[in-house]
C-alpha positions in Angstrom: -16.0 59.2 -50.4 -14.8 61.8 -48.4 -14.3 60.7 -44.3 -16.6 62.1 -41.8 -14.6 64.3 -39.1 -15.7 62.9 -35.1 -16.5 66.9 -34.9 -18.6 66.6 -38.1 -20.5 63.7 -36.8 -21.0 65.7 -33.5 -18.7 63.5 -31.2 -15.9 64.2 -29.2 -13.5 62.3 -27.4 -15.5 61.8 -24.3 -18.7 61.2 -27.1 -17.1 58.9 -28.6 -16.9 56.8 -25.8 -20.3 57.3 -24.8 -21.4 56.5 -28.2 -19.4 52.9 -28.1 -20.8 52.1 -24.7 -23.9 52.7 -26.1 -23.9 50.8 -29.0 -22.2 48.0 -26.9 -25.9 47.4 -25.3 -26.8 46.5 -28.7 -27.2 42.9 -28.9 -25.5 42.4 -32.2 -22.6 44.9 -32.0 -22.3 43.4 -28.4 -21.6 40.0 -30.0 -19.3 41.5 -32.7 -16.9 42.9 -30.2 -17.5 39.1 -28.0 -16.1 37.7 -31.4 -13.3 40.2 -31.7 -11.8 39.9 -28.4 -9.8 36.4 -29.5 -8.0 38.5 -31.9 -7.6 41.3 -29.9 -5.9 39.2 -27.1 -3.9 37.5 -29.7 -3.0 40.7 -31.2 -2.1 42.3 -27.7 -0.3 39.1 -26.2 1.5 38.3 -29.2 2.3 41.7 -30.7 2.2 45.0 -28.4 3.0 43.4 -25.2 6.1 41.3 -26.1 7.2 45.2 -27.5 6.1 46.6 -24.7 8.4 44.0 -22.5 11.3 44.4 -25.2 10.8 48.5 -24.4 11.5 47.7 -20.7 14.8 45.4 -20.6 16.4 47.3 -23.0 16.9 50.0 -20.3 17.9 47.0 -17.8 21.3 45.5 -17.7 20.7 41.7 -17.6 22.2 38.5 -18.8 18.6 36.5 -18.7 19.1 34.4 -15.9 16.0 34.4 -13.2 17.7 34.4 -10.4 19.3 38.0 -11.6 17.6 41.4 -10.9 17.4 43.3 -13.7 19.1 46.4 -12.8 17.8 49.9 -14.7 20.8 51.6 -16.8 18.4 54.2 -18.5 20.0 54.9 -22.5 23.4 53.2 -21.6 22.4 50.4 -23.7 21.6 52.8 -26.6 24.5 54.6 -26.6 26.8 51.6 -25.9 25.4 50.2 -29.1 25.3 52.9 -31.2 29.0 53.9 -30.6 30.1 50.1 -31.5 31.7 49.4 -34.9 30.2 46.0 -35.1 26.3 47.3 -34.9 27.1 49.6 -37.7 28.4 46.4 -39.5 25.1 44.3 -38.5 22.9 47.7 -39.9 25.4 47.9 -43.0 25.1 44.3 -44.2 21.8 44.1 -43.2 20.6 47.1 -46.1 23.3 45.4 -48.0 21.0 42.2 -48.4 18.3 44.0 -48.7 19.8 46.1 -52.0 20.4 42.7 -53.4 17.0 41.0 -53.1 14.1 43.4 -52.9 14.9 44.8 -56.9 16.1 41.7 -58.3 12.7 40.0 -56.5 10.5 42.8 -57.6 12.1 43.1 -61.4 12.0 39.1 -61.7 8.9 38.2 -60.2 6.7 40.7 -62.5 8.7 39.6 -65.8 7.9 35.6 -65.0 4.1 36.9 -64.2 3.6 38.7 -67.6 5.5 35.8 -69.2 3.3 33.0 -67.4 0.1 35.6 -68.3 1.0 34.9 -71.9 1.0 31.3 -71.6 -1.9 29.1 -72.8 -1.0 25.5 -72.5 0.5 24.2 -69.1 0.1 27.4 -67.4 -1.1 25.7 -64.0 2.3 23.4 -64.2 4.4 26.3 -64.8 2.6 28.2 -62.0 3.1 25.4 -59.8 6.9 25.1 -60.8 7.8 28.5 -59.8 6.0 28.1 -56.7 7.4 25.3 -55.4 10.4 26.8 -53.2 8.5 29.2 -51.1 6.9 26.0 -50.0 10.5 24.7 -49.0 11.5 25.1 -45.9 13.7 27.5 -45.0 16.4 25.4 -43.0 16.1 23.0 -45.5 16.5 25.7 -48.4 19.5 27.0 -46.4 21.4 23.9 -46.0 20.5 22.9 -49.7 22.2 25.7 -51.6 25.1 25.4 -48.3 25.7 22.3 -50.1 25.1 23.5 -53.4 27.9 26.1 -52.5 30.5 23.7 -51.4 33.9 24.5 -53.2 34.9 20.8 -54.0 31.9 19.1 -54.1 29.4 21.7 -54.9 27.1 21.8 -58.2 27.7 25.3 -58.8 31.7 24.8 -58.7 30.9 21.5 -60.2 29.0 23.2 -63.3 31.7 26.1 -63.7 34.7 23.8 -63.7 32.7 22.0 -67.1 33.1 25.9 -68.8 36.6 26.0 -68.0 35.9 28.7 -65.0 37.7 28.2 -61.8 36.0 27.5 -58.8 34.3 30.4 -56.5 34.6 30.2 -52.2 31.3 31.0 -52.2 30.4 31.3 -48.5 33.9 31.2 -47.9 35.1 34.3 -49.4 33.9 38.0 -47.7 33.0 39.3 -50.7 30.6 36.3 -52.5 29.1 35.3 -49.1 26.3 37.8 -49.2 25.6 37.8 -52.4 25.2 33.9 -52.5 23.1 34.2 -49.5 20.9 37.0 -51.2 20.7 34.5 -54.4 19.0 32.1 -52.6 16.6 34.2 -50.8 15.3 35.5 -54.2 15.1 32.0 -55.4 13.0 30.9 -52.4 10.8 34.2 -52.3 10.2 34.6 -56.0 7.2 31.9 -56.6 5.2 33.9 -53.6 5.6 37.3 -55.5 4.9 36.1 -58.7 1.2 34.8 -57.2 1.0 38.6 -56.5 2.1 40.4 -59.5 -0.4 37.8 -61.4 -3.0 38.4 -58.9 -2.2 42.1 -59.7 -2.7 41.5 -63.7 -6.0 40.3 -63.3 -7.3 43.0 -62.1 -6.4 45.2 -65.2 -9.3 45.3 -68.1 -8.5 43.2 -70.9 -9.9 46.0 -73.3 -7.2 48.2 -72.7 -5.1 46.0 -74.2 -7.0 45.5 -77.6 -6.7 49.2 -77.6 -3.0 49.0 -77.8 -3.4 46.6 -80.7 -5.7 48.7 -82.4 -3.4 51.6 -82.0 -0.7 49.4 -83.2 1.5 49.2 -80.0 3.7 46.1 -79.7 3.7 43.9 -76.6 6.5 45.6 -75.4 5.3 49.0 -75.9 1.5 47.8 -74.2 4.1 46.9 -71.4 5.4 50.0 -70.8 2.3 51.8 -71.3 -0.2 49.4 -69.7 1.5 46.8 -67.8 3.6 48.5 -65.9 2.0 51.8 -64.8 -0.9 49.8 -63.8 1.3 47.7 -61.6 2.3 50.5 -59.5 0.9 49.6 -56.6 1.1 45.6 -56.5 5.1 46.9 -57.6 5.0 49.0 -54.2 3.2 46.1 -51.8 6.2 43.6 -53.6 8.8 45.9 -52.1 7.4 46.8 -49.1 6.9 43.3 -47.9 10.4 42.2 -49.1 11.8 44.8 -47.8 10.4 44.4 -44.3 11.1 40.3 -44.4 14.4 40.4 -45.4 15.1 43.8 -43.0 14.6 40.3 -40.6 16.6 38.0 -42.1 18.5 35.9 -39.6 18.2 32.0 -40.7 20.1 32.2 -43.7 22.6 33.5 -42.1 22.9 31.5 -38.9 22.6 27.9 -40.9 24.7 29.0 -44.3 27.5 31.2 -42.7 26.9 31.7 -38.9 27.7 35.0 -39.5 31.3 35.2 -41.0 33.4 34.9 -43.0 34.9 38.0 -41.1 31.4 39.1 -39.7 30.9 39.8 -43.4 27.5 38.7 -43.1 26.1 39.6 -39.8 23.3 41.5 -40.1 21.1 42.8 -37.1 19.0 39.4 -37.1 21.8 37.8 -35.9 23.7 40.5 -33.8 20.8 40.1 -31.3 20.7 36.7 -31.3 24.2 36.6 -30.5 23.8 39.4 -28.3 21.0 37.5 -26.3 22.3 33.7 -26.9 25.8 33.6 -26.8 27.1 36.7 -24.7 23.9 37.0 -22.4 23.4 40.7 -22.9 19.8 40.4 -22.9 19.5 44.1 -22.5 21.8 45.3 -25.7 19.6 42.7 -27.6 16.3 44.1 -26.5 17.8 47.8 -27.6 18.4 46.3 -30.6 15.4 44.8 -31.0 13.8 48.2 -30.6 15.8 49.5 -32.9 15.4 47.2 -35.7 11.6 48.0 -34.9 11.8 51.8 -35.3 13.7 51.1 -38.6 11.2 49.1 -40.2 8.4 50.9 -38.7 9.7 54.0 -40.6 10.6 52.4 -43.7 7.2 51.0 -43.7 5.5 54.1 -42.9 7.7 55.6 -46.1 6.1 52.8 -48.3 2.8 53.0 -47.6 2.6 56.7 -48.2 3.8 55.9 -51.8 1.3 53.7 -52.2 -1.3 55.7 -50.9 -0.6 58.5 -53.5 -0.2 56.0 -55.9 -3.8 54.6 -55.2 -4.7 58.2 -55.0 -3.8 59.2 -58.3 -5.4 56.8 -60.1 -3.3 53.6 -60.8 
């Protein structure tokens, strides 16, 4: 359906408006906007303003006490942090985690849904089972696999030491501490993007499918040629929401590691909060803030083209 242009429909910008106050005297359209405004003050108070407030202190210098004035610094706070080593860190580790968990999510979650697909018998059990951790808590979660990850007591060093392998620092060590962080973020998060790759499979038609058996294709080869490219754009939604939640990720970090060992795992998350919490810069944590929300604003932006010309194209 091809979109009708304001000019096309004969209204310009100063129409427009006319054309809403108008309509408002309608009864019902005046009761649909009555019922919108709840969301829109939601949406407003909870969303645009508390940006809009972020915006404004990160051009102050102010610790966050009440009794202090703010006092306006313009940009200082944005160059101050973009010329500091340990931001670059935060931004480093922070696309770090992301590299680990949004492909290893994405790949795993759409095998176990075209595995549990397959399954007949005990298929709402299964289901179930591999959705039971995004129900966990995250705190809880965190402090599980923190125990988990223990070096003398832990399961993990535990199971190892029974193969003859010698124990791993897990959260100890700079170079496992992320990665064991990332492992349990894709263990938490996979159930939830497994409901979505499955709600995705649904939706393609079954006769395609006795197409490829007709033509002789084997599952794997209907996978490739079915499956997958059909996938596209649930595949797309998967990474884009990953990759904006764990962009975000801060209480894995702050309850497994508490950002070290050796500010190894730091990410942006917890660089404000630290900024803001422990040395009372609340205006370097509001730049950062704004920063972190230009980042994923454009990497979102980026995401949803692709899957705009993938829906485009026909997938």
């Amino acid at each position: 359906m091809s979109k009708i242009k304001p000019r096309e429909a004969g209204l310009n910008k100063a129409g427009l408006v006319t054309h809403i106050l108008r309509e408002f005297k309608h009864p019902v359209i005046r009761w649909a906007y009555i019922f919108m405004l709840p969301g829109i003050i939601w949406l407003f108070g909870l969303h645009f303003f508390p940006i809009l407030r972020a915006l404004f202190y990160s051009l102050q210098q102010w610790s966050g006490y009440l009794t202090e004035i703010p006092q306006f610094t313009g940009l200082r706070n944005y160059v101050s942090i973009f010329s500091s080593r340990d931001f670059w860190n935060a931004i480093k580790n922070t696309f770090y985690f992301v590299l680990l968990t949004v492909p290893f999510n994405t790949l795993f979650a759409m095998i176990i849904a075209v595995l549990l697909s397959e399954i007949r018998r005990l298929r709402f059990f299964f289901r179930s089972l591999y959705f039971v951790p995004s129900v966990v808590g995250l705190v809880v979660a965190s402090v599980i696999w923190r125990w988990c990850y223990e070096p003398l007591f832990g399961i993990f060093n535990f199971l190892l030491d029974k193969v003859g392998i010698t124990g791993i620092v897990w959260l100890k060590d700079p170079a496992t501490a992320m990665p064991s962080i990332a492992l349990m973020t894709v263990w938490q998060d996979l159930g939830y993007y497994v409901v979505i790759f499955m709600a995705g499979l649904t939706a393609i038609p079954k006769e395609l499918y006795e197409v490829g058996k007709i033509d002789g294709a084997s599952r794997f080869r209907q996978f490739l040629a079915i499956t997958f490219p059909l996938l596209a754009p649930t595949t797309l939604f998967v990474m884009m929401y990953s990759t904006i939640k764990n962009l975000k990720i801060f209480g894995e970090v702050f309850v497994m590691t508490g950002g070290g060992p050796g500010n190894s795992t730091v990410t942006i998350g917890f660089k404000i909060y630290e900024e803001a919490f422990k040395f009372y810069n609340y205006g370097i944590a509001n730049a950062m803030a704004i920063i972190m929300f230009l980042i994923i604003l454009i990497i979102t932006m980026i995401q949803f083209k692709l899957l705009e010309n993938k829906t485009r194209i026909g997938y």
